[in-house]
C-alpha positions as CSV (number, residue, x, y, z in Angstrom):
1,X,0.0,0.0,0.0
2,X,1.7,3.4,-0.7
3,X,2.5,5.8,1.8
4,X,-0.1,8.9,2.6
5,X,2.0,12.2,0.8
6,X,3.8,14.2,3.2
7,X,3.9,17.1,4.3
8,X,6.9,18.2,6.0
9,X,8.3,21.5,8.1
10,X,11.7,23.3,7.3
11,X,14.4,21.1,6.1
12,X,16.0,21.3,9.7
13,X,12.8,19.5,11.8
14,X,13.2,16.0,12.7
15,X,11.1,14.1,14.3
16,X,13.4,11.0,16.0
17,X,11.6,7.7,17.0
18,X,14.1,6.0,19.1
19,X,14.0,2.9,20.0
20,X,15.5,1.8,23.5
21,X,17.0,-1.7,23.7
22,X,16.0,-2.5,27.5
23,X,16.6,-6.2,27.9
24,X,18.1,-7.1,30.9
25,X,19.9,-10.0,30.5
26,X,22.4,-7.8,27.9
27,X,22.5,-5.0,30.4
28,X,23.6,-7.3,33.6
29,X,26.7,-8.6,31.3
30,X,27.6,-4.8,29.6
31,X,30.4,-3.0,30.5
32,X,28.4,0.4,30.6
33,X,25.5,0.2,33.1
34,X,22.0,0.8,32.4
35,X,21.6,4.1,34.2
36,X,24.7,5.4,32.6
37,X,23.2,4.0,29.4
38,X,20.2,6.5,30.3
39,X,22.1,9.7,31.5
40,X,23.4,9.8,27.5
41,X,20.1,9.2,25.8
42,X,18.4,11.4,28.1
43,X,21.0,14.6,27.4
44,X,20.9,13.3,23.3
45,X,17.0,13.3,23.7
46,X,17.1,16.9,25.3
47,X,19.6,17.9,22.5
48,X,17.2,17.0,19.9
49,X,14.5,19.1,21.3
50,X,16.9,22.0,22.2
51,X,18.1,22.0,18.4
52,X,14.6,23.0,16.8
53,X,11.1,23.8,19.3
54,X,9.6,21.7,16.5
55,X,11.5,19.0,16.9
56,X,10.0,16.1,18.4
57,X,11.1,13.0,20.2
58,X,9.3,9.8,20.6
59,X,11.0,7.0,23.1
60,X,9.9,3.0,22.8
61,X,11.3,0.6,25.2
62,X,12.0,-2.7,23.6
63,X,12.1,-5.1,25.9
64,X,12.8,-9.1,26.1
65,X,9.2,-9.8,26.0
66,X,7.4,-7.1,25.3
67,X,7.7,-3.3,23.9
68,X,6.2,-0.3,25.0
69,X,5.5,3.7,24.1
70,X,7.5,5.6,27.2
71,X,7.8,9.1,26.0
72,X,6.3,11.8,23.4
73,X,7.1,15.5,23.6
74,X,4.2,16.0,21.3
75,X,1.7,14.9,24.0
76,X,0.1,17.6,26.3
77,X,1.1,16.9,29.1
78,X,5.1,17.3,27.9
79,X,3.7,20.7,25.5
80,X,2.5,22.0,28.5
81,X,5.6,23.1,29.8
82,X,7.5,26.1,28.5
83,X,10.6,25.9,30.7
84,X,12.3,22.9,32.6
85,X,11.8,20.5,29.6
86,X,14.7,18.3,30.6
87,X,13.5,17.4,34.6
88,X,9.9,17.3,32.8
89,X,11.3,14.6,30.1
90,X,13.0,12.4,32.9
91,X,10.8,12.4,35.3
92,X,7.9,10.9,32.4
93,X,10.3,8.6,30.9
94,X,11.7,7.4,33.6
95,X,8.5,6.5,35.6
96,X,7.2,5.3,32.3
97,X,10.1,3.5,31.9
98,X,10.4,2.2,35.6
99,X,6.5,0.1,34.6
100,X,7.7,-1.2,31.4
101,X,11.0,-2.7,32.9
102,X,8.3,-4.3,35.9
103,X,5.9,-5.8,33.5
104,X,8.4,-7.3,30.9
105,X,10.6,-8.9,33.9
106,X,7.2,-10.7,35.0
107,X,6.9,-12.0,31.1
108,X,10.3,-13.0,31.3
109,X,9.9,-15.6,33.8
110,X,7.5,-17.8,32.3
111,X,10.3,-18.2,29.1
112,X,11.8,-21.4,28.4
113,X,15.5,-22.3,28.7
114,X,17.7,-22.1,26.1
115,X,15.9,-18.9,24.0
116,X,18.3,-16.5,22.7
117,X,18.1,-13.3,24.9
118,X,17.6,-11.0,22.2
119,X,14.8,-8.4,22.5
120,X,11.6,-7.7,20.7
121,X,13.0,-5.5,17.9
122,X,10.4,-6.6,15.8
123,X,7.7,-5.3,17.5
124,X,9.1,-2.1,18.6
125,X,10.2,-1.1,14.9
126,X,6.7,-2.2,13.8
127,X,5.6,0.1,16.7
128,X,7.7,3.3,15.2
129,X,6.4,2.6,11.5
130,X,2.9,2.3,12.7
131,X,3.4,5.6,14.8
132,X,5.4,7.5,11.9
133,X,2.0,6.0,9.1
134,X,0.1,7.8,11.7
135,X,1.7,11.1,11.9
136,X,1.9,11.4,7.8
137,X,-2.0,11.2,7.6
138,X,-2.7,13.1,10.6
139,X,-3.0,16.3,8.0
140,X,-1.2,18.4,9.7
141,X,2.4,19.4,9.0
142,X,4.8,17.2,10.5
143,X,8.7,17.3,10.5
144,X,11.1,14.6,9.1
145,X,11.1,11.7,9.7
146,X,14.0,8.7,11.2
147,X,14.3,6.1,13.3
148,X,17.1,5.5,15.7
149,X,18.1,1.9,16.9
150,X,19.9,1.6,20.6
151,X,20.2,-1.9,20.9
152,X,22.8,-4.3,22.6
153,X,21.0,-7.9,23.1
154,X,21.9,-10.3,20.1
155,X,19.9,-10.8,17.1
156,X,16.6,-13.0,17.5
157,X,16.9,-15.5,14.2
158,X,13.2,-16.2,14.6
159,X,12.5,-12.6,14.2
160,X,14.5,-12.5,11.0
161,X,10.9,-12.2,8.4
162,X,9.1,-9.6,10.6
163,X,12.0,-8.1,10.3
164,X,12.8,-7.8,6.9
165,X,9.4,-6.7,6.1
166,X,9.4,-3.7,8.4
167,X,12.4,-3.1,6.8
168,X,11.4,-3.1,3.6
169,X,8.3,-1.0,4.7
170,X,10.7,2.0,6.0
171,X,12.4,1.6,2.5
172,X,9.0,2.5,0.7
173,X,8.1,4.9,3.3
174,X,11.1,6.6,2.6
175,X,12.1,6.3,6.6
176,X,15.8,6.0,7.4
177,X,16.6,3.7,9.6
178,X,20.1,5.0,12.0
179,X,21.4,2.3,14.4
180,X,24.0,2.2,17.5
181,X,25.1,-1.2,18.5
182,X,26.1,-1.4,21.5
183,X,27.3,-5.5,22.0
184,X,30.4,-7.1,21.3
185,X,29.4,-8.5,18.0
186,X,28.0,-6.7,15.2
187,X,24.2,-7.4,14.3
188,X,23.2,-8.5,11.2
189,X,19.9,-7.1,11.4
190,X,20.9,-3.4,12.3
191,X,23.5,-3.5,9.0
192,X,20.5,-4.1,6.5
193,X,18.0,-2.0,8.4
194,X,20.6,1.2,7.6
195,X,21.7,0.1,4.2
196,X,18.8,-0.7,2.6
197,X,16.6,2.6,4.3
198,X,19.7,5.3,3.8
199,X,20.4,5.2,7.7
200,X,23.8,5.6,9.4
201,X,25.0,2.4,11.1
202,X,27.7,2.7,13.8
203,X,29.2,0.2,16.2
204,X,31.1,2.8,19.0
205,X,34.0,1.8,20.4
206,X,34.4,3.3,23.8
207,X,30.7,3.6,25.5
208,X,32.0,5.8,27.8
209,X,31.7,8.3,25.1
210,X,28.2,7.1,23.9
211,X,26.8,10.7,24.0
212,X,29.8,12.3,21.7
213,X,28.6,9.2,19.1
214,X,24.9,10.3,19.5
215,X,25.5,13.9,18.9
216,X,28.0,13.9,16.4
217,X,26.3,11.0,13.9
218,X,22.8,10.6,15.4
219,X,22.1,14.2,16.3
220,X,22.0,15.0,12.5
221,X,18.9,16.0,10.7
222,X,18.9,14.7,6.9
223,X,19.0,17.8,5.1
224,X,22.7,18.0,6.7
225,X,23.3,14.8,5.7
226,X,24.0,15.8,2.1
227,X,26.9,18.1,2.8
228,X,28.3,15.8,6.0
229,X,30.7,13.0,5.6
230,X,29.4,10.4,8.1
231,X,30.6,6.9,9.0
232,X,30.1,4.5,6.0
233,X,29.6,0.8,7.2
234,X,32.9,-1.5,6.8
235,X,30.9,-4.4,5.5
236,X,27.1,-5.2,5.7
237,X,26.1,-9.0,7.0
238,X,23.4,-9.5,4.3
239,X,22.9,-13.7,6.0
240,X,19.6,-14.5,6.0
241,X,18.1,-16.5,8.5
242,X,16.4,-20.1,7.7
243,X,12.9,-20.7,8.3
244,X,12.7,-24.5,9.9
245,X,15.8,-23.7,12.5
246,X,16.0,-20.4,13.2
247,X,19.7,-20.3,12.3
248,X,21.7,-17.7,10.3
249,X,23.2,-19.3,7.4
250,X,25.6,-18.9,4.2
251,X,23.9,-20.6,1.7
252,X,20.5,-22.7,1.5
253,X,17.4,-23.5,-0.5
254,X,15.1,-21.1,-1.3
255,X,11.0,-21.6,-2.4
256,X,10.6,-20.4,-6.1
257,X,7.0,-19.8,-5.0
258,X,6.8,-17.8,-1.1
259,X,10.6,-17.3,-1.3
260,X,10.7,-19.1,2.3
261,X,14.5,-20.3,3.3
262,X,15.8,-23.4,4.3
263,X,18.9,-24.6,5.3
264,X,18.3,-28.2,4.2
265,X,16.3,-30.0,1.1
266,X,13.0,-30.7,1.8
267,X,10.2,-32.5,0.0
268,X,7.5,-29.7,0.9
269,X,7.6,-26.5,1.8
270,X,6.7,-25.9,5.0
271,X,5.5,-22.3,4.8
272,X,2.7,-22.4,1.2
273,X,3.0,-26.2,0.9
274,X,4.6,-26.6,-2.1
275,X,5.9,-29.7,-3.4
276,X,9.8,-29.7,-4.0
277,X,11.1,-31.3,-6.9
278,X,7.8,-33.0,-8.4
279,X,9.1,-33.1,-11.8
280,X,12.0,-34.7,-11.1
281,X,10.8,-37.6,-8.6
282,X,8.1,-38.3,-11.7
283,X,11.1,-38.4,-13.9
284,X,13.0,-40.2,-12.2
285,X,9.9,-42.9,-11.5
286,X,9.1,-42.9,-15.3
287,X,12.8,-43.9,-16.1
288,X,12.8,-47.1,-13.3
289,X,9.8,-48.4,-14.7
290,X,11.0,-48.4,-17.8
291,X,14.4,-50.0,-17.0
292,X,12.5,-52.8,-15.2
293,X,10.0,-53.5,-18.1
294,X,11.5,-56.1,-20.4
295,X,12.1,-55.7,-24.5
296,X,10.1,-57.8,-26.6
């Protein structure tokens, strides 16, 4: 379905869906702690809104479980204050923030053993498309715009299609997708998210500086863009994950009719139900039969 027309503000007005990797069993093994983790996105969030008044900021937690709308400075309650907006924007995040954390740790315990601890990014990009399709045909004017990635937890293989196609759907909606990993390996699924949408992928090296990397890559709005030499990716991870394991591989088979992908043959596909290779094994049957029928 195509995309409602825009209409946008100045070149300079952003408006910066952020999505805020929260899962906990990445953050009790990180090097840089979760409230230090905060007091950097909080000042980069404040930044934003300090560069333009009609900038606007939108916050979703993404969780193990679950994911979750925690702040928006286009709400009333956040309009309504003229002066202060920084203790204003911590004090609703974080006590947004604080019931999120409470209600995806309860989801969390009913998991079973040996899941990959990666979070919901899934649902929360679905989350910032759906909120971004909303704001396009809300008729009013609205400001640029991107969608910024925070996330440390490892990549969730089983996640790989709703992926893709939210992906795919910030490609059509012209959305850039910007992402900051924060693990110790690189994720797949952040690389083609920026590549294929035009967003900046980055991979800091010293978290203590995590603000400096927000403000000096992130903090730019995409008119600037143009005329800015940013950080160009090193090499994208374009592995695709298989659809009967779950597991990211090199090379595999592929369903000429839903596209579904496997890492081993199989006689039917499990996805549209599609019979592999029926032309052959009727071939192949034909040619027996006529091996084992005598010549007269």
């Amino acid at each position: 379905m195509a995309s409602a027309p825009s209409k946008l503000y100045a070149d300079d007005v952003s408006l910066v869906v952020v999505l805020l990797d929260t899962n906990p069993f990445f953050w009790s093994s990180s090097s840089l702690s979760f409230s230090q983790f905060l007091s950097h996105v909080l000042a980069f969030l404040n930044a934003i809104l300090t560069l333009n008044q009609l900038n606007q900021v939108v916050v979703i937690a993404t969780g193990y479980n679950s994911c979750d709308y925690v702040f928006d400075s286009s709400s009333d309650l956040n309009r309504s204050f003229e002066n202060g907006r920084m203790p204003v924007m911590c004090s609703s995040l974080l006590q947004k923030l604080e019931e999120f954390l409470i209600k995806d740790e309860q989801l969390s315990k009913e998991e079973p053993e040996g899941k990959i601890k990666s979070s919901l990014f899934s649902g929360s990009l679905s989350m910032a498309l759906c909120y971004i399709q909303r704001v396009f045909r809300s008729g009013a004017l609205h400001p640029h715009p991107r969608i910024l990635c925070l996330q440390g937890s490892p990549d969730g293989p089983e996640q790989y299609v709703a992926i893709m196609n939210a992906i795919f759907s910030a490609q059509r909606s012209s959305v850039p997708i910007d992402s900051c990993y924060l693990g110790s390996q690189n994720s797949a699924f952040l690389q083609q998210a920026s590549y294929i949408t035009g967003g900046v992928h980055h991979k800091p090296q010293n978290l203590d500086g995590l603000f400096q990397y927000l403000m000096t890559i992130f903090a730019t709005d995409l008119h600037s863009r143009s005329f800015i030499h940013l950080p160009k990716p090193v090499g994208v991870d374009f592995r695709a994950s298989c659809f009967c394991h779950k597991n990211t591989i090199d090379m595999g088979y592929i369903c000429s009719v839903c596209l579904s992908i496997f890492c081993k043959h199989h006689k039917k596909c499990s996805t549209c139900g599609s019979v592999f290779g029926q032309a052959q094994s009727e071939a192949a049957s034909a040619s027996d039969k006529k091996r084992k029928t005598p010549e007269t």
